[in-house]
N, C-alpha and C positions, 0 to 999 in steps of 0.2 A: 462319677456316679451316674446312671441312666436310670433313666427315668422308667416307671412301670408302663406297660402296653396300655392299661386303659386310659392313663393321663396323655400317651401319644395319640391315642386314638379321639381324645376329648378337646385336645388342643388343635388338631387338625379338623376336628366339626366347625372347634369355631373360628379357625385363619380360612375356611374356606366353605362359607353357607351355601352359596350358588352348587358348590359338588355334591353337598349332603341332601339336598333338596332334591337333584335328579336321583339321588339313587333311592330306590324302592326299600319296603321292609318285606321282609318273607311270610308270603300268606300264613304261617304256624302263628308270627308275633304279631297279625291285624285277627286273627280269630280271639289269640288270647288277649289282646286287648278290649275286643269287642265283646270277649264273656265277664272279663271286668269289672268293665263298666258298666255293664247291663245288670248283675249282681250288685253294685254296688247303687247305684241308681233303684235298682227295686226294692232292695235291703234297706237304703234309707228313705222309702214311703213308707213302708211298713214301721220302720223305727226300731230296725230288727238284723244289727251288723255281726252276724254269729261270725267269731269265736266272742264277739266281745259286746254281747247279749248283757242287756238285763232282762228275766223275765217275770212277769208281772206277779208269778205267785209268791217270788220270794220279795216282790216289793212291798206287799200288803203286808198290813197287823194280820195277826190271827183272829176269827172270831172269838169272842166270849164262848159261846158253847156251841156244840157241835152233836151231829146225831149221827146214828148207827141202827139199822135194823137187826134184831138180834133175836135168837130161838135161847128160851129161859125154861131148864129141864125142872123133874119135879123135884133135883137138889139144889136148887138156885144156881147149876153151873149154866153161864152163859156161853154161846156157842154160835156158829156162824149158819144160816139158815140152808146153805150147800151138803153140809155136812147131814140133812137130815131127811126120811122118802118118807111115801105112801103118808102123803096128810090126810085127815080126815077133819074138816075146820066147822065153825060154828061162827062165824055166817060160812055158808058153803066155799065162796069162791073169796078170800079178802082181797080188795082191790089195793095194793101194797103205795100207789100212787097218790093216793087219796090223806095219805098221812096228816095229822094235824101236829104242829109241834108243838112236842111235851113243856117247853117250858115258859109258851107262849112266844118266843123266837120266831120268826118264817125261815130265818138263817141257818139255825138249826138242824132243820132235815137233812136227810141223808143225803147224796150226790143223784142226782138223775139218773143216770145211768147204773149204777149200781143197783139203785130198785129196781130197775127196768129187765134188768141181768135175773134181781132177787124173784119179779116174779114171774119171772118165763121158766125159773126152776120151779117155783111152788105151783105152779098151773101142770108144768109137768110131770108130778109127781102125786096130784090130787088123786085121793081113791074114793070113789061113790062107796065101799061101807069100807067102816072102823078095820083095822089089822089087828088079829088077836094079838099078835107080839107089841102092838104102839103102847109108847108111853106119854101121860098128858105134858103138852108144852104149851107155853104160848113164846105168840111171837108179840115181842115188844121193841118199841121206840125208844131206843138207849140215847139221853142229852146229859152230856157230860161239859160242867159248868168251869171252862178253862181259866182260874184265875192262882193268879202266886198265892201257894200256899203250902205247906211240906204234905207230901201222901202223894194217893192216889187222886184224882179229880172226883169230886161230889158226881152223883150221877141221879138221874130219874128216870124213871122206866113208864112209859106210856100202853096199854095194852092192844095189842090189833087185831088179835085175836084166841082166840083160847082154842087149841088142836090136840089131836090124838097123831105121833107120829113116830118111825123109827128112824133112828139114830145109825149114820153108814158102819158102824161097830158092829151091830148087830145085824146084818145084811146078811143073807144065807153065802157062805163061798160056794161058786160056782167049778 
């Protein structure tokens, strides 16, 4: 029976150290060792060995409740505040940052950025007068109270503002 090439080649590393030692490795296997180890070495200060990742949002609980800024038409359908132009608001400019949460939560509020997103559209799309075609909406502070229970989540709507505006449905086609 003979023996496989890499046990010949592992047996003669070690009946002969002083040979294995002179010969060199190939600049290809000291790069890819040195990216490695340098990925592995920075991967575990950060505490972050992707493929084999934990990441922190699925380590957490859920909060209890959670918010969403949301455009409330005059049928009670609730609708995403992108979907809507040409606001005409009461206070003029709402400041969508300035949020207080509906359920007394701080945790509650909507994500940073997403408001941040929500009002670079609502600034963009403010009209100094009313659009004959707007319909009234307001924008509210949707906290929805996450707990086991069968349905839908309980919810409470906060107001931010009370507007005149249209709906991208009714947008003239261009």
């Amino acid at each position: 029976m003979t023996r496989p090439r890499s046990a010949l080649i592992l047996s003669w590393m070690l009946s002969h150290p002083a040979a294995w030692a002179k010969r060199r490795l190939p600049l290809a296997a000291i790069v890819a060792w040195t990216v490695f180890l340098t990925y592995f070495t920075a991967a575990r200060g950060v505490q972050n060995l992707f493929p084999l990742s934990v990441f922190d949002m699925y380590r957490a609980h859920a909060p209890e409740v959670v918010g969403r800024l949301i455009v409330v038409d005059r049928g009670d359908r609730p609708s995403e505040l992108v979907e809507w132009h040409s606001f005409y608001c009461a206070p003029d400019r709402p400041v969508l940052r300035d949020l207080k949460a509906c359920s007394g939560d701080p945790e509650s509020r909507p994500i940073g950025y997403v408001i941040r997103d929500q009002q670079l559209h609502l600034d963009a799309h403010l009209s100094a007068e009313p659009d004959e075609d707007a319909e009234p909406i307001t924008i509210s502070m949707r906290s929805y109270r996450l707990v086991d229970r069968p349905g839908a989540p309980a919810f409470t709507d906060c107001v931010v503002a009370t507007c005149t505006a249209r709906h991208e449905r009714s947008r003239p086609r261009r």
